[in-house]
Structures are given as C-alpha cells and as structure tokens.
C-alpha positions, 0 to 999 in steps of 0.5 A: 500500500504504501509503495502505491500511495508514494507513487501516486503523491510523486505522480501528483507531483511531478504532473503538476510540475511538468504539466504547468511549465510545458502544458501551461508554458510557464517556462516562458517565465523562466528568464523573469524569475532568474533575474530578480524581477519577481521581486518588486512584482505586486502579490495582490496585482499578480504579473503572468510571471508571478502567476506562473512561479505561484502554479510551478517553483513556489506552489505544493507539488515539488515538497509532494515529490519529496514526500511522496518518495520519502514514503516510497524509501521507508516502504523500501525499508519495511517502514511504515510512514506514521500516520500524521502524514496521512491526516496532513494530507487529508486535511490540507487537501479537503481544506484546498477543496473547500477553498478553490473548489474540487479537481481530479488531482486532489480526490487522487491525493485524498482517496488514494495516497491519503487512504493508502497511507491510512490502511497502510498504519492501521495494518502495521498496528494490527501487525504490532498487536499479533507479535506483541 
C-alpha cells in the first residue's frame, strides 16, 4: 500500500510540475524569475510571471515529490510512514477543496495516497498487536 500511495503523491507531483511549465508554458517565465524581477512584482496585482512561479517553483507539488518518495524509501525499508502524514494530507487537501473548489488531482491525493497511507498504519498496528 504504501509503495502505491508514494507513487501516486510523486505522480501528483511531478504532473503538476511538468504539466504547468510545458502544458501551461510557464517556462516562458523562466528568464523573469532568474533575474530578480519577481521581486518588486505586486502579490495582490499578480504579473503572468508571478502567476506562473505561484502554479510551478513556489506552489505544493515539488515538497509532494519529496514526500511522496520519502514514503516510497521507508516502504523500501519495511517502514511504515506514521500516520500524521496521512491526516496532513487529508486535511490540507479537503481544506484546498473547500477553498478553490474540487479537481481530479486532489480526490487522487485524498482517496488514494491519503487512504493508502491510512490502511497502510492501521495494518502495521494490527501487525504490532499479533507479535506483541
């Protein structure tokens, strides 16, 4: 289970990411971002380039990568993840929901890696009682 709900959270992720700089072209702002410009860029009267970075370098999929990878290396490790990682990703994903409304991407997290990482501990505690 876990080895599903890592792969699925880097999968996530990594759409995410490549999706917004090729599917979205935010690649095109690249030059913006490396020079500084961003700066002196207004957050309330957001520019195309700030917009982009927001979707790609500074929004929640690259940490996802890494964490979805981190629950895959424990896995490889025999090692549960604990289970406050899967209450974080639920209740961030139910309150991104609530906020900017339903997508497919993040059911995916919700149901799948958040219900795989909630099987996966409740499984290692059944597994602790019986050898205890």
């Amino acid at each position: 289970m876990n080895t599903w709900a890592g792969g699925l959270i880097v999968l996530y992720g990594s759409a995410h990411t490549i999706g917004a700089f090729a599917g979205l072209g935010a690649a095109r702002h690249a030059n913006t971002w490396v020079t500084g410009q961003l700066w002196a860029d207004d957050l309330a009267n957001m520019s195309p380039a700030m917009s982009a970075y927001w979707l790609t370098v500074n929004s929640f999929a690259p940490p996802l990568i890494v964490l979805g990878a981190t629950v895959l290396w424990l896995d490889r490790r025999d090692i549960t993840p604990p289970p406050f990682i899967a209450w974080t990703l639920a209740v961030w994903v139910v309150v991104d929901t609530l906020l900017s409304g339903p997508g497919v991407g993040q059911w995916l997290i919700i149901l799948a890696a958040a219900g795989l990482l909630f099987a996966a501990a409740h499984g290692a505690d059944d597994r602790e009682r019986i050898a205890a």
